[in-house]
N, C-alpha and C positions, 0 to 999 in steps of 0.2 A: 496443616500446611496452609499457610495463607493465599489469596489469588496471586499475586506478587510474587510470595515464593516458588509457587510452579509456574509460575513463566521464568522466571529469573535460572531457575534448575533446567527447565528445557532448552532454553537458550544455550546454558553455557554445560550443556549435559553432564551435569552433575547428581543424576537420579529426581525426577519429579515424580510424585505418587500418580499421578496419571499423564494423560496426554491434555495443552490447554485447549481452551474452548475460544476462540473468538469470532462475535456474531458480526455479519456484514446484510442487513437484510436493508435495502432502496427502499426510501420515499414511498416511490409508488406502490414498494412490496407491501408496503404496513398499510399504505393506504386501501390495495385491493382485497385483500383476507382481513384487516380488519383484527378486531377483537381476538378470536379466535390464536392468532399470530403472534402478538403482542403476549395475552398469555403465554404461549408455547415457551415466546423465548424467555422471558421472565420467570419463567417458574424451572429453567434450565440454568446452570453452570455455566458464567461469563467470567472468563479469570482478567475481564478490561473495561465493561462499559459497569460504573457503577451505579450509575444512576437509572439504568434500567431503560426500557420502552414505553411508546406510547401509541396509540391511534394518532396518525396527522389530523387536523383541521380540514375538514371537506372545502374543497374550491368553492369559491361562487359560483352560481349558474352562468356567470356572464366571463366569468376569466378565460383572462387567452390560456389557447390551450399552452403556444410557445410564451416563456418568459424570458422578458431582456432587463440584464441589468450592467451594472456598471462596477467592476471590481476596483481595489485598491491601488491599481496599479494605471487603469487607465483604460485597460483593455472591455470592450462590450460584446457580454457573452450572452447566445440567445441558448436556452434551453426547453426542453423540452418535460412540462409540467411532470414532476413526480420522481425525473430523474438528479443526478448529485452535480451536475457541470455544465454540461452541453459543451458547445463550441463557440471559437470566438471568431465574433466577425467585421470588429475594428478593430486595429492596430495601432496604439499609441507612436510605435516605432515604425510607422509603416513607409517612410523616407529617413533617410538617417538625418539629415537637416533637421529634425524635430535632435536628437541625440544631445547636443550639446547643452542643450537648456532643459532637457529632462531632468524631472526630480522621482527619484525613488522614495516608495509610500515610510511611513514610519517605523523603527524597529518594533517587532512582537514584544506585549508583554506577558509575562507570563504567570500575571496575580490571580488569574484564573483554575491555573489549574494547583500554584499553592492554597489555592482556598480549598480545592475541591481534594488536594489533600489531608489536609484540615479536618476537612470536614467526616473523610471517611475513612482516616487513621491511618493511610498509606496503605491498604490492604492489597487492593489494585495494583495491577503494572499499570502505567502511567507516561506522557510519553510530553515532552519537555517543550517541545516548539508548537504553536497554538495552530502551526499548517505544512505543510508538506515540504521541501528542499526540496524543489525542482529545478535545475539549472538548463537542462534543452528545454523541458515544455515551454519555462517560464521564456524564453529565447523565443519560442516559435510566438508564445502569446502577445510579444511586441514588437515583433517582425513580421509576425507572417509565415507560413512553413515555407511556402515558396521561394519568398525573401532570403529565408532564414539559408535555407540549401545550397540557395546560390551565392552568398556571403562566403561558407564555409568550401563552397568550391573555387571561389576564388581566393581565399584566405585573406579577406579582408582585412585590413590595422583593427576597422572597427566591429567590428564581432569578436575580436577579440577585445579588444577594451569592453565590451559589452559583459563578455564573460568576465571577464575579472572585475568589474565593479558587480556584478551578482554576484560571484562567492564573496567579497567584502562584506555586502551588504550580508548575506546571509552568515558568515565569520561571526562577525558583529551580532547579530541577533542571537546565534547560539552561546555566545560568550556570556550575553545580557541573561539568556535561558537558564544558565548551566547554575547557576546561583539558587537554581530551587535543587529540587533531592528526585524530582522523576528522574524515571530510568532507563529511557529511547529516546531517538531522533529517529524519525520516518523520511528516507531520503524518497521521491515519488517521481520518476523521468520513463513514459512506454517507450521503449525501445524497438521494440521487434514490428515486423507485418506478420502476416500470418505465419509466412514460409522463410524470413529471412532477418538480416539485422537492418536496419532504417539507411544506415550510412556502411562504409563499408570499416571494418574490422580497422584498421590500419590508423584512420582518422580517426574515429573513438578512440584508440590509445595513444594517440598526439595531442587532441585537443582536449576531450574531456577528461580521461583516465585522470590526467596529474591537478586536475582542477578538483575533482570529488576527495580525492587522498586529501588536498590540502583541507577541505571540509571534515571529512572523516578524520583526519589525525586532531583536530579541534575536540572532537566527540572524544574519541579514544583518549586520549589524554586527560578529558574531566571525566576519566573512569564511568564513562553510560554505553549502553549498547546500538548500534550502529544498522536500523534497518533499511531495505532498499524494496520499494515496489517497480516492477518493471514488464508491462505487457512486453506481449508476442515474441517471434521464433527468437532470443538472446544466448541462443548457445554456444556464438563463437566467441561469447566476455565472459561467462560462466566464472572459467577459472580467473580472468580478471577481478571480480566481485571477490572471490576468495583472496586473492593478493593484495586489494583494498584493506581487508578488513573487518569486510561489513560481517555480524551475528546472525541477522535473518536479511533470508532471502523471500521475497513474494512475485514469483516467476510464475509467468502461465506455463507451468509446466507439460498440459497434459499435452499440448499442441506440438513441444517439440520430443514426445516421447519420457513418460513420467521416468522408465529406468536407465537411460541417456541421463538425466537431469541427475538421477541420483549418483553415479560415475560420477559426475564432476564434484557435486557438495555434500555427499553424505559423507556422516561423521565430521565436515567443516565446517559447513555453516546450515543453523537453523532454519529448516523450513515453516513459512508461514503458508499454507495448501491454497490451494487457487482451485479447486474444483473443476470439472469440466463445466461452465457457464453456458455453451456456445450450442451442446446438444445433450450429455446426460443429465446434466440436474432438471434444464426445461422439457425435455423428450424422454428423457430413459424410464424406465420399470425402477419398480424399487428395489427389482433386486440387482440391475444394473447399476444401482446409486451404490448400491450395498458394496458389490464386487469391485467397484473405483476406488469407492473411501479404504476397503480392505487392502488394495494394492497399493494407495499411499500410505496406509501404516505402515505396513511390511516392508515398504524400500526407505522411509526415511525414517519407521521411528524405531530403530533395533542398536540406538548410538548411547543410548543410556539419558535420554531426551532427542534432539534434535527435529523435534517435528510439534507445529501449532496448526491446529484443524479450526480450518473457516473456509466457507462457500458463500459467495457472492451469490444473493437471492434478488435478481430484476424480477420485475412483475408478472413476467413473463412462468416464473416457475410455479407450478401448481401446489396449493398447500400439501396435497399429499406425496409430492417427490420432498417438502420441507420435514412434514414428518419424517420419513425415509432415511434422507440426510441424516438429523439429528438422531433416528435409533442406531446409525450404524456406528453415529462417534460413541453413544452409549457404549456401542456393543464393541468398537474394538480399541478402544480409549487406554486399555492397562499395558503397562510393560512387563516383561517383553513382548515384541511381537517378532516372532521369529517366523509366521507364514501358515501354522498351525493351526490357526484361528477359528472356530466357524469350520 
């Protein structure tokens, strides 16, 4: 069975010879372990990155530790050396007066990742748009979050115009994607604080709800699978995500109760694992790492698929809870898991 084939089977749980593997190790992570790291995961079962890892380039002595750049859009985001984004702290949109003369960046293309299937024979699942579908973030990033809340509390003309010339644009870019043969869309919008939903339940399903469908029914339609990343507590749209659509879901699950979470999506939509990031992978025992990855088997992966094992590695995680990690997926990686385990 190919990499491609078992994702494509645990997705749509049709029997995969195992559980997949997908690696998510930080900049900084490869930068701090180093060599050692880089092996690990390389000499490991990746059913996504096919080109493998490497040791980052050591900074100069003199580099700011904070990096500011200037994205495609306009927005200038200062980041913190090592890590994947940071934060932004100009706003293109940050009076709507700029709004009407605004140009949106160019559509994605997407010769890059047809080369890179080309190149290694489609083996890999593969994933069609060169960045993320973010429709709030990409909102707050040229508004402002501040801005941004107060628009949608006042229900502005123009936030919504806003939002609908971003699914256009984004419409547009997936249509131009959909032309090659990968096999996702990565929709990426955090949702949640710790303990609750960002905005309240009622407005998510006015404003955004029917804007994502009209995205997602674009996807579904060119027959590709349909993913959503979505920090913190999101468990009052759960079942919305299910009514979307979407195939995988990548929900910080452990925060709002990992068998809560599986009530709503087990057996409907594929989990992509979110680890606990926040305190067992950087803080716990191994054998505490052990006992979490065995309870995300056992609740999501007993659907004949439905479950992709990845833990987000900040630098902050010690190589040997990474070891840890990676033996428990070894160890509870086959179907079925009915709880038995270990």
């Amino acid at each position: 069975m190919t990499h491609r084939e078992r994702v494509t089977r645990a997705i749509e749980r049709t029997g995969p010879d195992r559980i997949p593997i997908y690696h998510c190790p930080f900049p900084g992570t490869l930068a701090r372990h180093g060599r050692k790291l880089v092996d690990l995961l390389n000499g490991l079962s990746d059913d996504f990155a096919a080109d493998g890892f490497s040791v980052p380039q050591p900074a100069q002595a003199n580099a700011p530790k904070i990096e500011i750049y200037t994205d495609e859009w306009g927005s200038v985001w200062h980041r913190l050396r090592g890590y994947t984004a940071g934060e932004v702290r100009e706003f293109p949109l940050a009076s709507w007066d700029s709004f009407k003369d605004y140009a949106f960046p160019k559509l994605p293309s997407f010769e890059r990742v047809e080369e890179r299937m080309r190149r290694t024979g489609h083996r890999w699942y593969e994933f069609g748009y060169p960045y993320g579908l973010n429709l709030f973030e990409q909102m707050q990033f040229l508004r402002g979050i501040e801005n941004l809340y107060m628009d949608l509390g006042e229900d502005r003309d123009e936030v919504h115009e806003l939002a609908d010339r971003l699914v256009d644009h984004y419409i547009a870019g997936i249509q131009r994607c959909l032309k090659n043969d990968a096999d996702g869309y990565m929709f990426s919008d955090d949702w949640g604080s710790q303990n609750a939903l960002l905005i309240h339940p009622d407005k998510w399903r006015s404003f955004f709800k029917p804007r994502y469908k009209k995205m997602i029914d674009v996807v579904k339609n060119g027959g590709r699978h349909v993913w959503f990343h979505s920090d913190g507590f999101i468990i009052d749209v759960l079942d919305d995500f299910v009514e979307l659509g979407v195939d995988v879901l990548n929900p910080q699950h452990h925060i709002m109760d990992n068998a809560a979470v599986a009530s709503h999506i087990g057996g409907k939509v594929c989990l992509l694992s979110d680890l606990d990031r926040q305190h067992i992978l950087p803080e716990g025992t191994a054998g505490e790492i052990e006992e979490h990855v065995r309870e995300v088997t056992r609740l999501f992966g007993n659907h004949n698929g439905g479950l992709i094992l990845r833990g987000e590695l900040g630098p902050e995680v010690p190589y040997e809870n990474i070891q840890a990690m990676y033996g428990a997926f070894e160890k509870y990686r086959d179907y079925p898991l009915d709880g038995s385990d270990g």
